[in-house]
KOLVOTOR-756496 format. One record per residue (C-alpha): x, y, z; residue in one letter. Coordinates in pm, 1 decimal. Layout:
N
xx, yy, zz, residu
X, Y, Z, A
...
//
This chain:
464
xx, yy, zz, residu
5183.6, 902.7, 1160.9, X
5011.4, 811.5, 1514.6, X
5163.8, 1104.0, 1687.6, X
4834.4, 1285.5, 1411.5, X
4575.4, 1009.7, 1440.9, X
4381.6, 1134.5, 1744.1, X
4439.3, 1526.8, 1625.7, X
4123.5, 1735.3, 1785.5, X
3962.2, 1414.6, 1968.5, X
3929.7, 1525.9, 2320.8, X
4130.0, 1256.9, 2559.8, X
3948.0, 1347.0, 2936.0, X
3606.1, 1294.7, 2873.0, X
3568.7, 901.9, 2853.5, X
3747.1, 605.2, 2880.9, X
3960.9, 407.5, 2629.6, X
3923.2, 3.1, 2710.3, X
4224.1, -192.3, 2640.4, X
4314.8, -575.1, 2756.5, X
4336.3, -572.5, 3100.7, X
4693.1, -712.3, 3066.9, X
4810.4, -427.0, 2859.0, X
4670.3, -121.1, 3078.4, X
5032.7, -37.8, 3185.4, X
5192.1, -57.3, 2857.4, X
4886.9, 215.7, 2709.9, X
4915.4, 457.1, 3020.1, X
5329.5, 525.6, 2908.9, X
5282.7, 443.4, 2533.1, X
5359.4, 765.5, 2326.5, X
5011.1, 928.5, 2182.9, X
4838.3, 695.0, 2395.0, X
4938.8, 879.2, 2734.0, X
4770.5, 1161.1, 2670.0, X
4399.2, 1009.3, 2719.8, X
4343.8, 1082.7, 3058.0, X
4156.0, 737.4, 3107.3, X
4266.5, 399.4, 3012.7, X
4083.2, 94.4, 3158.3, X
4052.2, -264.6, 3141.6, X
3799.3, -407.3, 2905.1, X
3546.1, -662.3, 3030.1, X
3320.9, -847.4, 2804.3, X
2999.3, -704.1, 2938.7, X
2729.9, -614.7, 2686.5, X
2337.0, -592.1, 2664.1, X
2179.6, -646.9, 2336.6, X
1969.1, -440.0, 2254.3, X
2082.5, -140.0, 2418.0, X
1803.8, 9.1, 2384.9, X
1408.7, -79.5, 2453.4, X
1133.5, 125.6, 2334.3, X
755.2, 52.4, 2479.5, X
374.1, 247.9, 2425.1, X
186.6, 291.5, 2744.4, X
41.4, -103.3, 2728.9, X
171.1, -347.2, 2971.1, X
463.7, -536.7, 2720.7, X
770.2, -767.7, 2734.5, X
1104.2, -692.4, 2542.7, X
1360.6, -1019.9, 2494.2, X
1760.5, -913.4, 2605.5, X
2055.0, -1096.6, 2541.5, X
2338.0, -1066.3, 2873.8, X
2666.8, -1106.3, 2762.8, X
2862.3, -1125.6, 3060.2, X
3265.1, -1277.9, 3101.6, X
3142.8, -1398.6, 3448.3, X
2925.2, -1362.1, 3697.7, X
2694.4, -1074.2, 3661.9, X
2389.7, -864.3, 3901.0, X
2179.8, -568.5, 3854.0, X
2246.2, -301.2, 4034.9, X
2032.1, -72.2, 3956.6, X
1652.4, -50.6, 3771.1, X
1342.3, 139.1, 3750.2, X
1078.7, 52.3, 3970.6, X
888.5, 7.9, 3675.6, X
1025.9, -224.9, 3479.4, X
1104.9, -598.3, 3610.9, X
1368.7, -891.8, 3465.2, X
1335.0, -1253.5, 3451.0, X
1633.5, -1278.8, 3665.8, X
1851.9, -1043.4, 3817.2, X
2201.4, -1207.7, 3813.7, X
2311.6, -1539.5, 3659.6, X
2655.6, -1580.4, 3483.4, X
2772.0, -1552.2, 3157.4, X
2511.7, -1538.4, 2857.7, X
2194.2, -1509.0, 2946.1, X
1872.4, -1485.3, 2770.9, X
1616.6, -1204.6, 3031.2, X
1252.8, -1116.2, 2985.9, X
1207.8, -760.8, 3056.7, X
857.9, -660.8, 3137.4, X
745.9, -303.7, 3122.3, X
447.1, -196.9, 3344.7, X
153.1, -28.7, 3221.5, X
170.8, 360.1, 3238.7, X
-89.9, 550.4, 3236.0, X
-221.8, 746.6, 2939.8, X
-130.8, 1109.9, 2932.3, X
191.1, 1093.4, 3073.1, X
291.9, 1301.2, 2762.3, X
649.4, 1319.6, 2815.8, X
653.8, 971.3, 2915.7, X
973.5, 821.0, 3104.6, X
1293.0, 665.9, 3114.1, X
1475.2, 456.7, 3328.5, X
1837.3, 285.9, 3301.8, X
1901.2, -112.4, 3355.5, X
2249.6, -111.0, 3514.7, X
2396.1, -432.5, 3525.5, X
2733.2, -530.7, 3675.8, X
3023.5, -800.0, 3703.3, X
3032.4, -926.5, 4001.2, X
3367.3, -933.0, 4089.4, X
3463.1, -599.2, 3956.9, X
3334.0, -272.3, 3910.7, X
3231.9, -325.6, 3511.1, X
2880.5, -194.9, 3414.8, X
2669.7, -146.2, 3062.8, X
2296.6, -60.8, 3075.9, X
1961.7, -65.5, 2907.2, X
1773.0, 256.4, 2823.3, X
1420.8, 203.6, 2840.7, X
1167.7, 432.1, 2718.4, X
809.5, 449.6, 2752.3, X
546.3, 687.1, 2532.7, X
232.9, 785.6, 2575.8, X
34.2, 700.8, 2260.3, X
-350.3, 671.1, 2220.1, X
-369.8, 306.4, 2078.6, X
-162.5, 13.5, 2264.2, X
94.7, -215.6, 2138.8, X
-25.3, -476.5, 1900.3, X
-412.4, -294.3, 1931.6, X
-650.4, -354.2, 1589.8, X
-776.6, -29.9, 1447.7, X
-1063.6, -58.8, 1157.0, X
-1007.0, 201.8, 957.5, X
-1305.6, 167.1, 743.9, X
-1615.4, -73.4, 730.7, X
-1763.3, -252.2, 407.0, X
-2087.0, -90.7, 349.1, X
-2165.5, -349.7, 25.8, X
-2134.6, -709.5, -15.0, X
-2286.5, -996.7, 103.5, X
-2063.3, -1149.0, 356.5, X
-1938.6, -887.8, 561.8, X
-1704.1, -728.3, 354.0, X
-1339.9, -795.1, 189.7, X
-1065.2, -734.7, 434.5, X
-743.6, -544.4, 398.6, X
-483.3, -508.3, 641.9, X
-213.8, -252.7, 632.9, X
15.9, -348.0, 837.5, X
388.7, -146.1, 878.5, X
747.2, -269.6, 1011.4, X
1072.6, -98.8, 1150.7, X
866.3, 138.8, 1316.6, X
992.1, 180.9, 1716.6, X
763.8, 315.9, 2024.8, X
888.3, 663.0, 1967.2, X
804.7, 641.1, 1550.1, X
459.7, 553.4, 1672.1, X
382.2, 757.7, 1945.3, X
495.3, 1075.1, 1741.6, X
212.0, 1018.5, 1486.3, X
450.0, 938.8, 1187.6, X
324.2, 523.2, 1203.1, X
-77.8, 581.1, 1187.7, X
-1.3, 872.1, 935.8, X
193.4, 660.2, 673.4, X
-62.7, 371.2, 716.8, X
-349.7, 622.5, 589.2, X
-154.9, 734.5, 293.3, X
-125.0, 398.4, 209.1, X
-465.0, 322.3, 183.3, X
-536.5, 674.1, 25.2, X
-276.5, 571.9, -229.7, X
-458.4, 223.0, -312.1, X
-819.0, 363.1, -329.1, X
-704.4, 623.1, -580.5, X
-748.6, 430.6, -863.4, X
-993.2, 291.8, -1088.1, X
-1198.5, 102.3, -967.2, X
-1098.1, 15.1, -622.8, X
-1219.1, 415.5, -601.8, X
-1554.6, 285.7, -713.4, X
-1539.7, -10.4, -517.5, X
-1383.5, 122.9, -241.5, X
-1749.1, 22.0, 6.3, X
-1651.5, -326.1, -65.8, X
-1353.0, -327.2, 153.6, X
-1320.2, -366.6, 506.5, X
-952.4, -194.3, 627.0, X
-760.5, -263.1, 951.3, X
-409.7, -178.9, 1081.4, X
-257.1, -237.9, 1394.4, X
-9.9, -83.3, 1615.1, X
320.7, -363.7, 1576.0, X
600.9, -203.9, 1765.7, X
929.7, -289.0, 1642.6, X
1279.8, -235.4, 1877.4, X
1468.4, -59.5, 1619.3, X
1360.1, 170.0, 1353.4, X
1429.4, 146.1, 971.3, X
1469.5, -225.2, 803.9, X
1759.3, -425.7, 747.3, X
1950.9, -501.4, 379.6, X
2239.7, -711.5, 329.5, X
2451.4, -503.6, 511.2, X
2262.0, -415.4, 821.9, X
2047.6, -579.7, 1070.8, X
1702.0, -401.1, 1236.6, X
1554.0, -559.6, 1511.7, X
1231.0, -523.2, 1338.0, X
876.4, -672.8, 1449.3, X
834.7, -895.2, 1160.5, X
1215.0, -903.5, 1022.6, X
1147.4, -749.4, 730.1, X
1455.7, -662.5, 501.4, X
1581.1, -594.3, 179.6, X
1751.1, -884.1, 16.6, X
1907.5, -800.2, -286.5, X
1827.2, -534.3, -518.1, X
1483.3, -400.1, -461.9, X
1373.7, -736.2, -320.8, X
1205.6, -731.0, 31.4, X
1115.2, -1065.6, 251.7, X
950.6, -1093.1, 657.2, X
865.7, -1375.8, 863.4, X
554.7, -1510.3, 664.7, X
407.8, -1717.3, 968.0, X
459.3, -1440.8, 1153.2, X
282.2, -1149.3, 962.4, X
-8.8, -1405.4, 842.5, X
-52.4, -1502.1, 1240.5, X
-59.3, -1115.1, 1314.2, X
-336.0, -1049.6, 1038.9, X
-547.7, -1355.6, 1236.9, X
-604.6, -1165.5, 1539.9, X
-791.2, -891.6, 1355.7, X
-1166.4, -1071.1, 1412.8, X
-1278.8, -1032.8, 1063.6, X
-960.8, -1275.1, 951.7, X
-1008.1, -1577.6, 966.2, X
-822.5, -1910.8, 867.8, X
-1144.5, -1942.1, 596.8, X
-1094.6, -1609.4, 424.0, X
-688.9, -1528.4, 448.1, X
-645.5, -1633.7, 74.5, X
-937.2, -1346.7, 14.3, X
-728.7, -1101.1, 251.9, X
-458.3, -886.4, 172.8, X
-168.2, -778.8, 329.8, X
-9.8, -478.9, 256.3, X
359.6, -436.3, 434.2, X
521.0, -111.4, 461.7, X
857.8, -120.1, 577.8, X
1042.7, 185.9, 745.4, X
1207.0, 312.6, 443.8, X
1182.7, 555.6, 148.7, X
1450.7, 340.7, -50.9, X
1258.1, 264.5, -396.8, X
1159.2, -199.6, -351.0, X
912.2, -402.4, -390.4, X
736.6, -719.9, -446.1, X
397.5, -943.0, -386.0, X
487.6, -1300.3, -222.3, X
142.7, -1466.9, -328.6, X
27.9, -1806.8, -267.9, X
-131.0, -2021.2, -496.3, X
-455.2, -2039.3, -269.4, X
-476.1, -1667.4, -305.0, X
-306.7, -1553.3, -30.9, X
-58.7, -1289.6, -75.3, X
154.0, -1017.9, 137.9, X
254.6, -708.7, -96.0, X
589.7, -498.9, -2.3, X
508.4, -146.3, -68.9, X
836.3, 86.1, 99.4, X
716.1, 478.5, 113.1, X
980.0, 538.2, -184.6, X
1017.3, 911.8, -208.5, X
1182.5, 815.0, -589.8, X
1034.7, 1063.1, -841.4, X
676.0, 948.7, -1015.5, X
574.8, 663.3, -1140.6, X
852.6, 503.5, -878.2, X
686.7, 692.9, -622.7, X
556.0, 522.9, -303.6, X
154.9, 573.9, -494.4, X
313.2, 368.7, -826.5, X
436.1, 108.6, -628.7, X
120.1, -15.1, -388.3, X
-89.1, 35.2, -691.4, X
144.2, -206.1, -912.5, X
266.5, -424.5, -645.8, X
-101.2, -428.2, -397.9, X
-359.5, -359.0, -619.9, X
-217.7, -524.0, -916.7, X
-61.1, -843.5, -835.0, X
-167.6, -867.2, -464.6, X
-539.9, -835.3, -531.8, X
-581.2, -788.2, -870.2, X
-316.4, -1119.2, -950.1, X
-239.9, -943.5, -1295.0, X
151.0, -1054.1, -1459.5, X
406.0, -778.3, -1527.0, X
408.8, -649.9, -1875.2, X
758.5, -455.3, -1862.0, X
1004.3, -623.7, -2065.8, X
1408.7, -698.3, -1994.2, X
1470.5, -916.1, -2288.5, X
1497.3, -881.5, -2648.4, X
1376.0, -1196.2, -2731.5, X
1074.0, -1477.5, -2780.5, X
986.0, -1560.2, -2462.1, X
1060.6, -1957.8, -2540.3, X
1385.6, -1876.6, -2683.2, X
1540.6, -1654.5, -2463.5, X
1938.0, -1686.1, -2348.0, X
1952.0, -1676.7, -1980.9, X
1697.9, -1968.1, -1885.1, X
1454.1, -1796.4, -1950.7, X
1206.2, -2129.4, -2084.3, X
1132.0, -2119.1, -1679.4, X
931.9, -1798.2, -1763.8, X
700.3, -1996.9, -1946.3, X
637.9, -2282.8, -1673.7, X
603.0, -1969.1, -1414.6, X
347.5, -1766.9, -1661.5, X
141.6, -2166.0, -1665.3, X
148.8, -2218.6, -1335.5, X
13.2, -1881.3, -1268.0, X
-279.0, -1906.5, -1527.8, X
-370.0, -2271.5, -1376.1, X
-447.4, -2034.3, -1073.6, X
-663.2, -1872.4, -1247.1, X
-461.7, -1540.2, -1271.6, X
-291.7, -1339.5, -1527.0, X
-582.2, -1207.4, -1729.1, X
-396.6, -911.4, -1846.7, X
-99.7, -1123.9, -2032.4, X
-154.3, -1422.4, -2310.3, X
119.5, -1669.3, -2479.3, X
-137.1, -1650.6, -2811.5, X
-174.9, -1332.4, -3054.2, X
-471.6, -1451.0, -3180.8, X
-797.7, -1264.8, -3132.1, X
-1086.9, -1499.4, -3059.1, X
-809.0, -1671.6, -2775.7, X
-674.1, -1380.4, -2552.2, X
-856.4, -1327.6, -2224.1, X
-1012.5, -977.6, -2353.4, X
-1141.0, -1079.2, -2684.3, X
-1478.1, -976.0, -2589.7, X
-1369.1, -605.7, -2537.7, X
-1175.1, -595.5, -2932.2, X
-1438.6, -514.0, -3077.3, X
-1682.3, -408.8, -2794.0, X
-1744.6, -0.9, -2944.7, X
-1682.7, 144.7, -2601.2, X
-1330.9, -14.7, -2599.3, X
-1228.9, -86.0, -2953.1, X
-1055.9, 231.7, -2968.0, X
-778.4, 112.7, -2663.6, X
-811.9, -258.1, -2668.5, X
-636.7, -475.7, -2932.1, X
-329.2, -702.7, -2914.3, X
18.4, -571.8, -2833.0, X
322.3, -799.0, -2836.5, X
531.4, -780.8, -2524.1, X
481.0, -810.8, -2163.5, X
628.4, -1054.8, -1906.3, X
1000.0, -928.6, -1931.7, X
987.6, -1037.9, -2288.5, X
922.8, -843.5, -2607.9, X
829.5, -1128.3, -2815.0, X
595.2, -1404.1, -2762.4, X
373.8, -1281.4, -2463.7, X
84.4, -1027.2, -2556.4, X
-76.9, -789.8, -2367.7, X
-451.2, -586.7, -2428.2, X
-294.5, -246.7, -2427.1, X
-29.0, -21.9, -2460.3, X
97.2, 88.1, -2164.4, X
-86.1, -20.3, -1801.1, X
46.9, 39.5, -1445.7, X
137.0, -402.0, -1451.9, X
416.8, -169.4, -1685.1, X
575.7, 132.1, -1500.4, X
389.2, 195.4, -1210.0, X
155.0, 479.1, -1397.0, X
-201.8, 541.7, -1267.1, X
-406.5, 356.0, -1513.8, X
-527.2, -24.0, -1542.9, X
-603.1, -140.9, -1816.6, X
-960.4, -223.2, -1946.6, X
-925.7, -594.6, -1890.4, X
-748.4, -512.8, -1552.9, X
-1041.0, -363.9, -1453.8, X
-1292.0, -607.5, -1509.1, X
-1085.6, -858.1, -1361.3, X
-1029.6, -637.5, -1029.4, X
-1417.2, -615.1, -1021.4, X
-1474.4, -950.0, -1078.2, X
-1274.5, -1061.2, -843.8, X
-1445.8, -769.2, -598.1, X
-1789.8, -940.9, -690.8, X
-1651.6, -1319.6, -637.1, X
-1524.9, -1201.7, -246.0, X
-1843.8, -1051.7, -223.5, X
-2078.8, -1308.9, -270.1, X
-2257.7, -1099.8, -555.0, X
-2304.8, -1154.7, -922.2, X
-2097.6, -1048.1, -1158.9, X
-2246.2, -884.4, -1466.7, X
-2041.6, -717.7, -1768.0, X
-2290.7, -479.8, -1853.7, X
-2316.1, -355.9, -1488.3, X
-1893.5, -307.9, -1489.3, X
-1931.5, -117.8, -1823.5, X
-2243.1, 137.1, -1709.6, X
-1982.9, 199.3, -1371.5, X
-1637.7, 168.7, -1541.7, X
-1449.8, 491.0, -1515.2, X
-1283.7, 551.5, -1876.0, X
-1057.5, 823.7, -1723.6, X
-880.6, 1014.4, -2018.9, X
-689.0, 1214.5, -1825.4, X
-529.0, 907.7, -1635.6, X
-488.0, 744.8, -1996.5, X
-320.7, 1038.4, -2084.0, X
-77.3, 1115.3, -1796.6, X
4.4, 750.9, -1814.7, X
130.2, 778.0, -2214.5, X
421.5, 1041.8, -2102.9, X
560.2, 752.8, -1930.8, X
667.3, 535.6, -2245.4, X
608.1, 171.2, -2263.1, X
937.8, -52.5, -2194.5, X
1267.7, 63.8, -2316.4, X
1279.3, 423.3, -2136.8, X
1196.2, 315.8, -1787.9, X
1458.7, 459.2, -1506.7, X
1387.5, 133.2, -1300.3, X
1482.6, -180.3, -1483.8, X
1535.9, -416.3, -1201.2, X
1162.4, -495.0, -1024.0, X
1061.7, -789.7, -942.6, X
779.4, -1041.1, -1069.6, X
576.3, -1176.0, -759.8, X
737.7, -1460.3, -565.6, X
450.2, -1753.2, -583.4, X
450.1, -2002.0, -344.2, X
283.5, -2325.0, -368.7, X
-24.8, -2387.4, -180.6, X
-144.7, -2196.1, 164.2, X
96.3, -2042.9, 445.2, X
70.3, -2123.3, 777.4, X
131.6, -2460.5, 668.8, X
//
């Protein structure tokens, strides 16, 4: 069975490490033999391996895992350690110099180190591209033009995306969509002047995101956790978003986040924060529509992260109080969230005078959509909901009515402007054929997707 095992692998063109004790023994050992080199292994490793930089002056953390003693022996003249021998683990700064722009095939230099006493080496690649923003550099993509204090901020912000990612265009190019995909509905189309919208350039030393099974060396550790669930370092991304000058300590629970990991995997979910804060996962899934990468930043961003609307998909068959799998937790969750001031879209009551958009029942220019539906909140009895389907449902195009108002009100609040029903009614956008495309996407039972997730809420402010 071994004489077959290394069938059609060619045996001169690298070397097979074995314990240094048992080099001999593999040289004469039958199938063994035939590999031209056999070596002693040395515990000798740099982590990462690689390390990918723009054109801006930048550090990179390594991890030197050396048996013994260890030296450099060679680098590029470019590029500078903390220290250039030690022994055993060490932790090294690398620090990449500035290069200038419009190198456009940029360079790349090896970090050789060695063991001291004997001729064992493993190196660092380092690359450097030429990009037209820096690493970590704020870019406004748009300007408020309405609103009384200076406009709501957005950030788009992306992770899992290395130097080369960025400097080929495919970073600053997903980050657009992004924000193309949240304007294109009603009515953050409308409202779009309202919003101020920044990204920066966050480099990460690997590209794609982790998941249970894998590790990234990501900027912001973002990863899936189980299912379609995502998670980062809060403090982190929330410290990020405070460079940008129109963030500030004041207005984060007014600002959004919206994260885009490296990955076209179908997740998602909105970590919010009781003070209003909230970062929204929204992956580029390339999952047919309404799962599509649009459906998700408008359910996940505009609905929960700014809009702070409830889910109105259902999992159980059941009364929401009375459910079998511990459900009655649902209830305490769906309070909590309403103390806050959220959740216009969902009610625990049926009764007309008491739901949050009793006004618009029998208002003529939304009588005909708007009336009481039972089900929403992963339960199909005991939580109501204004229409019948809504993208807080299956990702579809289409808020509903009282989704809306509550977006806009919300838009007006940030704003430092008045809110007036009559104005939101003379500008609201009653878009048929949204309503329509949105009712070949039935409500509940024939969703693909039946494992999202309802926002994570955390209890009072980050960064604390």
């Amino acid at each position: 069975l071994f004489a077959n095992a290394f069938d059609g692998v060619a045996k001169d063109n690298f070397t097979v490490e074995v314990p240094e004790s048992a080099v001999a023994d593999y040289q004469t050992a039958p199938g063994w033999n035939e590999f031209k080199r056999i070596g002693a292994h040395h515990e000798l490793i740099c982590r990462p391996a690689i390390a990918n930089a723009l054109n801006t002056h930048c550090t990179r953390n390594l991890i030197l895992n050396a048996e013994s003693d260890w030296e450099v022996e060679s680098m590029p003249d470019w590029c500078s350690l903390s220290q250039t021998n030690g022994s055993k683990k060490t932790e090294l700064t690398l620090t990449i110099d500035e290069m200038p722009k419009g190198m456009t095939e940029g360079r790349t230099g090896e970090i050789v180190f060695k063991l001291k006493d004997k001729y064992y080496t493993t190196k660092c690649t380092v690359n450097q591209y030429d990009y037209q923003y820096g690493e970590d550099e704020i870019v406004t993509l748009q300007k408020a033009t309405q609103g009384n204090n200076g406009g709501i901020n957005l950030v788009f912000l992306g992770d899992g995306y290395n130097a080369k990612n960025i400097a080929e265009g495919n970073y600053l190019k997903t980050i657009e969509e992004q924000v193309e995909r949240f304007f294109a509905i009603e009515p953050y189309t409308t409202y779009r002047n309202y919003f101020n919208v920044h990204t920066a350039i966050p480099v990460s030393l690997e590209s794609g995101i982790g998941t249970v099974n894998t590790i990234r060396y990501t900027k912001f550790e973002t990863t899936f956790t189980r299912g379609v669930g995502l998670q980062c370092d809060y403090d982190a991304v929330f410290n990020y978003a405070l460079r940008i000058p129109s963030v500030t300590r004041a207005n984060l629970n007014q600002t959004l986040i919206v994260m885009t990991p490296n990955t076209t995997d179908y997740g998602g979910i909105c970590n919010m924060w009781s003070d209003g804060s909230a970062i929204a996962f929204c992956p580029v899934s390339s999952d047919a529509y309404p799962y599509d990468a649009r459906g998700i930043i408008q359910h996940e961003a505009g609905g929960h992260g700014f809009g702070k609307f409830g889910d109105e998909y259902i999992y159980h068959n059941s009364f929401i109080t009375f459910c079998g799998c511990m459900c009655c937790k649902h209830v305490s969750e769906f309070n909590g969230a309403k103390a806050n001031g959220w959740y216009d879209n969902l009610s625990l009551t049926g009764k007309m005078h008491e739901v949050p958009w009793s006004h618009l029942i029998f208002d003529e220019r939304y009588s005909d959509r708007v009336d009481i539906y039972e089900g929403g909140f992963m339960h199909s009895r005991g939580v109501f909901r204004s229409e019948q389907t809504s993208c807080m449902n299956n990702n579809i195009p289409y808020y509903s009515t009282i989704c809306r108002e509550s977006i806009v009100k919300r838009i007006k609040k940030y704003a430092g402007e008045t809110y007036s029903f009559e104005e939101f009614v003379q500008k609201d956008k009653k878009d048929a054929g949204a309503i329509t495309r949105a009712m070949n996407a039935p409500y509940a039972g024939s969703r693909v997707h039946t494992h999202q997730y309802p926002p994570r809420i955390h209890k009072g402010s980050p960064l604390k």
